[in-house]
Every structure is written in structure tokens, then in C-alpha cells.
C-alpha positions as CSV (number, residue, x, y, z in Angstrom):
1,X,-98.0,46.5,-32.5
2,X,-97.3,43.1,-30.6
3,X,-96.1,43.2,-27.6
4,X,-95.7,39.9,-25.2
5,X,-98.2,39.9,-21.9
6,X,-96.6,38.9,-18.3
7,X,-97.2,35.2,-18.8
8,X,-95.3,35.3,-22.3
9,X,-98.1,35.5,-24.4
10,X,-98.2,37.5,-27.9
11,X,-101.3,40.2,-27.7
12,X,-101.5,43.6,-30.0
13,X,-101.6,46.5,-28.2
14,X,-103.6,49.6,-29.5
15,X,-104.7,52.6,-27.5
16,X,-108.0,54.1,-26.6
17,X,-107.7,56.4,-29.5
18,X,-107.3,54.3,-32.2
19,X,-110.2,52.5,-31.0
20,X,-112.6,55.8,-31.1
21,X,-115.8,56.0,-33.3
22,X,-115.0,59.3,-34.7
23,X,-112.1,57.9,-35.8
24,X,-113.3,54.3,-37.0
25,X,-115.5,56.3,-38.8
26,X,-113.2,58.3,-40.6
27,X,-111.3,55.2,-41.6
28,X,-114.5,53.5,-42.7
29,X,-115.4,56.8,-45.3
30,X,-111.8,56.8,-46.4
31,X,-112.3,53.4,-47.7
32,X,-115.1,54.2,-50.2
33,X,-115.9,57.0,-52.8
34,X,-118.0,60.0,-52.7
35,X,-120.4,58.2,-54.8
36,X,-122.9,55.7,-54.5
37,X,-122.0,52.1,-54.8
38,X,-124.8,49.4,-55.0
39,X,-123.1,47.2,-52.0
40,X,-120.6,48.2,-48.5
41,X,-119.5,44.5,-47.4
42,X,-117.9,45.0,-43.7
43,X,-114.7,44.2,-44.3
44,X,-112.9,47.2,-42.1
45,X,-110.6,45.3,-39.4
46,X,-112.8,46.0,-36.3
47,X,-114.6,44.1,-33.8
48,X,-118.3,43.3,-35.0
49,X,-119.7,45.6,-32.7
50,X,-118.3,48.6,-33.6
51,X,-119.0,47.8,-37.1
52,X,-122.6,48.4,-35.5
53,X,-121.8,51.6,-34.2
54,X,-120.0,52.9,-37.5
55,X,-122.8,52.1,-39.6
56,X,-126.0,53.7,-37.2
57,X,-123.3,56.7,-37.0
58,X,-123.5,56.4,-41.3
59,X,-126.8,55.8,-41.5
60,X,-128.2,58.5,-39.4
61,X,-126.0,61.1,-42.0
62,X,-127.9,59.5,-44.6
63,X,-124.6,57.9,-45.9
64,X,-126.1,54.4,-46.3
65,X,-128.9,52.4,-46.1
66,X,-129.4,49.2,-44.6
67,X,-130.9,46.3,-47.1
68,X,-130.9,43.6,-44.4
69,X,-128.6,42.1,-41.6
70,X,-124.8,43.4,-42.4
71,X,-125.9,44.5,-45.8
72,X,-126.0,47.6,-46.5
73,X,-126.0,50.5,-49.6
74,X,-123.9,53.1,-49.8
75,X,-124.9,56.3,-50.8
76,X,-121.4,58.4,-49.7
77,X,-121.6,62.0,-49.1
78,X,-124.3,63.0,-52.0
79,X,-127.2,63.5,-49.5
80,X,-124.9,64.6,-46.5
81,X,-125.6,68.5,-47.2
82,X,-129.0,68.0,-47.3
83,X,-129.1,66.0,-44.1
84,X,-126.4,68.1,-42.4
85,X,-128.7,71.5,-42.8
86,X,-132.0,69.6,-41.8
87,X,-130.4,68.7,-38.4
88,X,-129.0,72.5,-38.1
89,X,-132.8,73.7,-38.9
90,X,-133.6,71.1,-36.3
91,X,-131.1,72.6,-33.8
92,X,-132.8,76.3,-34.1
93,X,-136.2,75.0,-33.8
94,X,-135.2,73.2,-30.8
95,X,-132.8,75.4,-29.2
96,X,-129.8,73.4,-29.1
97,X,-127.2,76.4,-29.5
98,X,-128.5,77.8,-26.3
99,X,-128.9,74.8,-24.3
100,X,-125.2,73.7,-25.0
101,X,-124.5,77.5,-23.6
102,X,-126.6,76.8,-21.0
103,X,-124.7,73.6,-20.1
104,X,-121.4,75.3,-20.9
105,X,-122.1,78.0,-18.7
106,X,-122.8,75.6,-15.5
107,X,-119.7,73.4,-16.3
108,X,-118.0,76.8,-16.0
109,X,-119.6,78.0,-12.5
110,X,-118.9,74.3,-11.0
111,X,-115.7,74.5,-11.7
């Protein structure tokens, strides 16, 4: 969307939302397969720094690997069950479920 600023200026306009990392991660796995490709080249239309964030949000599910500065391999979702029930086992052991209840709770009685 371009919309012209008070001085007459063309800028794009795009909300809060579209910039979110859930979401620019979402857009960033729709772009490549379920199955491992040798190289991810970050070509995704976002600012550099939230490439950043995508790809430590991808590479702590195990999705890629990084080979060296903005190169990275992709390994897609083959390893994410495996990763995805190591962090719930990591939840139980370290009580997560009732913490989050705990801090639920207190949300609750401040309100």
C-alpha cells in the first residue's frame, strides 16, 4: 500500500501485524518444502534484522542450520517432532505448565 505522507512524500504503509514474527515466520516456511534443501538464501522481503529474528526462531525448532554469516541449511519440518516433544519433556521436568498457571492465576487476582 502507498500512501503519500504530510509533506507529499510516497511511503508504504503496513500495520503492526503484518510486521509480527509469528507471522514473518509463517511466510518464511511457506516459501520452502518440507524437505531438506542443501542452501536457504534470505531473499524474503523483510528488513535484515528480522531476517535475524526468523532464522534464531528456525533454528532453535531445529528447522535450519547456520553454515556461516546469512548462510544457512535447511532441514524443514523433518526433525520438528522430535524437537517439539524434547522441549514438552523439558516443560514437565521443569514445571512450565504450572508456572504459566501460576502466572495466570495472579494476572487473574490483579485484575
Amino acid at each position: 500500500k502507498l500512501e503519500l505522507n504530510s509533506a507529499g512524500h510516497r511511503h508504504s504503509r503496513t500495520n503492526r501485524k503484518d510486521k509480527s514474527l509469528g507471522l514473518l515466520c509463517y511466510k518464511f516456511i511457506a516459501r520452502y518444502p518440507n524437505y531438506p534443501n542443501p542452501a536457504v538464501n534470505n531473499d524474503i522481503n523483510v528488513e535484515r534484522r528480522r531476517i535475524y529474528d526468523i532464522m534464531n526462531v528456525l533454528e532453535s525448532l531445529n528447522m535450519v542450520s547456520r553454515l556461516a554469516k546469512n548462510r544457512y541449511t535447511w532441514h524443514g519440518r523433518v526433525k520438528l517432532a522430535q524437537t517439539l516433544a524434547m522441549l514438552k519433556q523439558a516443560g514437565k521436568e521443569n514445571r512450565y505448565g504450572q508456572l504459566m498457571q501460576q502466572i495466570r492465576q495472579r494476572s487473574l487476582d490483579c485484575i
